[in-house]
KOLSELUM-939859 format. One record per residue (C-alpha): x negated, y negated, z negated; residue number from 1; residue in one letter. Coordinates in pm, whole numbers, plus 32768, in hexadecimal, padded with zeros to 4 digits. Example, Ala and Ser with C-alpha at 12.3 -4.5 7.8 and 13.67 -1.06 7.14 Angstrom:
   east   north     up   seq   type
   7B32    81C2   7CF4     1      a
   7AA9    806A   7D36     2      s
REM end
This chain:
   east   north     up   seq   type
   80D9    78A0   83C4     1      x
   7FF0    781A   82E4     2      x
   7F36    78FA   81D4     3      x
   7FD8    7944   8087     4      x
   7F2B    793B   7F46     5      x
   7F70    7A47   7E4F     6      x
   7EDE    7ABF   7CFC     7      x
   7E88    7C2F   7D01     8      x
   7E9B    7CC9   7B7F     9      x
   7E38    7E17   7B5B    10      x
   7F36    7F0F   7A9D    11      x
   7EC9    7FDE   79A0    12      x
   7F63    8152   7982    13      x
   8054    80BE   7867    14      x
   80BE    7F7B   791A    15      x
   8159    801A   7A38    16      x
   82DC    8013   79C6    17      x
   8326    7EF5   7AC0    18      x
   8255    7F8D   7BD5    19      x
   832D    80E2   7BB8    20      x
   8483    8042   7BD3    21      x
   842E    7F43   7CBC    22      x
   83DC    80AB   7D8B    23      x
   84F5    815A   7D45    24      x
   85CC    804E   7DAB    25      x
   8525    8013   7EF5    26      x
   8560    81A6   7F1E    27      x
   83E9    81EA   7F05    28      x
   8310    830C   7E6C    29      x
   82C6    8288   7CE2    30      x
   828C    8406   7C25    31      x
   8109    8396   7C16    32      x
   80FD    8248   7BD5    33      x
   8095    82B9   7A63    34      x
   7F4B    8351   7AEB    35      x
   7E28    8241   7A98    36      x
   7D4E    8302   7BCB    37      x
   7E5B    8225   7CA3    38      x
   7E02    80DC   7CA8    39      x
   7F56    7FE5   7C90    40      x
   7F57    7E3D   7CA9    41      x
   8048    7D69   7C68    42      x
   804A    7C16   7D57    43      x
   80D4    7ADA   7CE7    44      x
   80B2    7985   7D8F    45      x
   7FC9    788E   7CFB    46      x
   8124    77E9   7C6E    47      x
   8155    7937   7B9E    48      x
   8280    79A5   7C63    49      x
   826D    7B34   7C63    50      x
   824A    7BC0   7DD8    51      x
   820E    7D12   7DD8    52      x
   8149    7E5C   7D83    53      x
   8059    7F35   7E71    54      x
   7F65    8036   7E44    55      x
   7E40    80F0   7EBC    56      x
   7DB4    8222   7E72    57      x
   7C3E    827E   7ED5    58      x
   7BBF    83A2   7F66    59      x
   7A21    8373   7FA8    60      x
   7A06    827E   80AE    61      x
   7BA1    8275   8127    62      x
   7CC1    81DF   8060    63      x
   7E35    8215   8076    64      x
   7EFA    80C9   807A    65      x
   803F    8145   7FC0    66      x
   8152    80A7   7EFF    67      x
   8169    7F62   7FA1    68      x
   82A0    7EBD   7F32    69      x
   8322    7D34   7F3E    70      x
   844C    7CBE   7E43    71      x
   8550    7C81   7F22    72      x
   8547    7AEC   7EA1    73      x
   8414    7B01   7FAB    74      x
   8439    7BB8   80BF    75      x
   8408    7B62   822C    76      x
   8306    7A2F   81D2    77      x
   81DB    7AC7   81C8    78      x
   81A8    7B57   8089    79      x
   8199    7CA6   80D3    80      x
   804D    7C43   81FD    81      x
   7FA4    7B89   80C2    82      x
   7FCA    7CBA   7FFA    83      x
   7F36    7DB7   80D3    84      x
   7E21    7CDD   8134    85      x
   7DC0    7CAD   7FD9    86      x
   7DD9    7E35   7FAF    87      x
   7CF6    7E80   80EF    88      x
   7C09    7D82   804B    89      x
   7C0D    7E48   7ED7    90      x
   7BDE    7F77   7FEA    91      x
   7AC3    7F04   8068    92      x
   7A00    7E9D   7F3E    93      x
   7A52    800F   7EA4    94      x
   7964    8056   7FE9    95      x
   7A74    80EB   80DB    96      x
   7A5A    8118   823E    97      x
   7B98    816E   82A2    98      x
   7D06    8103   81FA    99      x
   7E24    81F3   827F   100      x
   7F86    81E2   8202   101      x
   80C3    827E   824A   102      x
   8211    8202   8282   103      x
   8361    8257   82E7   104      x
   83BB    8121   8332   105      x
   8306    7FF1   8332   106      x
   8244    8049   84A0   107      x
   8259    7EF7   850F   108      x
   8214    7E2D   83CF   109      x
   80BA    7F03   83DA   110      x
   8085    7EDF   8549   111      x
   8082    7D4B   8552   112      x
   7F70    7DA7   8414   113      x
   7EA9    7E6B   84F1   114      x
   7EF9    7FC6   8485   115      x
   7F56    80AA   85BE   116      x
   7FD3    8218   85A9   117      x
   7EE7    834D   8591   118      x
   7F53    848E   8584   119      x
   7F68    8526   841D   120      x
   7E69    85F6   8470   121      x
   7D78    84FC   8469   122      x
   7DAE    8478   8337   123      x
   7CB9    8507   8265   124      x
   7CDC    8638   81BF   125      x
   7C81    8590   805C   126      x
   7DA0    84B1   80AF   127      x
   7E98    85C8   8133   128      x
   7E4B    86CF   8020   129      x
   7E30    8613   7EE9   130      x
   7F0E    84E9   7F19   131      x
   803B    84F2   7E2E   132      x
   80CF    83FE   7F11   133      x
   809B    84C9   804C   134      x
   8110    8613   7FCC   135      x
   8263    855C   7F47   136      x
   829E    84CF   80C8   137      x
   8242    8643   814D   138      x
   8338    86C4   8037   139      x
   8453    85A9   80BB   140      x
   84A0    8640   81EF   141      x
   85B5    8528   8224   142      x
   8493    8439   824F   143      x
   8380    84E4   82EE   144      x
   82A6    83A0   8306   145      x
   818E    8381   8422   146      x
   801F    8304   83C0   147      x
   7F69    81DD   845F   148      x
   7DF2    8171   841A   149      x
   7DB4    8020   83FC   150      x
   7CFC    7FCC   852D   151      x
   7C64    7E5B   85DC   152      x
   7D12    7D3E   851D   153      x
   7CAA    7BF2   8515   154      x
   7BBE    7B8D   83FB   155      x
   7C24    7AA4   831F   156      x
   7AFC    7991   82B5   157      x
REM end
């Protein structure tokens, strides 16, 4: 599948209308996406066609990859890969080691990316304690999500 190109815009605290419905509709966590200490993009393709939202939130030297969501228009073409590899690369120039998520649902989607389960103990306690997004899946007992770290993935050039 060859690589897709996408423009990664950062979202201000007062820009994030679109993010928070695009969320709710996908049936995600969006009672934080207000906080400017969580860091939000939105992706578009180099043709300005809007893609998607994600997020990260840093925590000293480990991020949480949250809030990953493609408008249905896109799904299942690749769109969602391009956006979490440019999040693991904004990860990595914040200086992070580690990038953990967690999901209810998606385990395969972030397996072919690399990302394999841990258990939630391992996540960091940074992560685990002071995540809004992990305390709201904790909270949702209905989806109880597991945690992977991303682990060996190719590298892209």
């Amino acid at each position: 599948m060859p690589r897709r190109r996408l423009l990664a815009t950062p979202l201000a605290a007062w820009e994030r209308d679109g993010l928070k419905a695009a969320l709710l509709k996908a049936r995600l966590p969006a009672d934080d996406v207000g906080d400017a200490r969580v860091l939000f993009w939105r992706f578009e393709t180099v043709e300005d066609i809007p893609v998607g939202f994600g997020g990260l939130e840093i925590h000293g030297g480990d991020a949480l990859l949250r809030s990953l969501v493609t408008l249905p228009p896109l799904r299942q073409i690749g769109m969602g890969a391009a956006m979490v590899a440019v999040l693991e690369t904004e990860a990595r120039a914040l200086n992070c080691h580690a990038i953990y998520l967690l999901t209810a649902a998606d385990a395969k989607f972030f397996g072919r990316l690399g990302y394999g389960p841990c258990a939630r103990s391992d996540v960091p306690e940074a992560i685990r304690g002071q995540s809004t997004i992990c305390r709201a899946l904790r909270a949702d007992r209905g989806r109880n999500g597991q945690a992977y770290r991303l682990g060996r993935r190719r590298q892209h050039p």
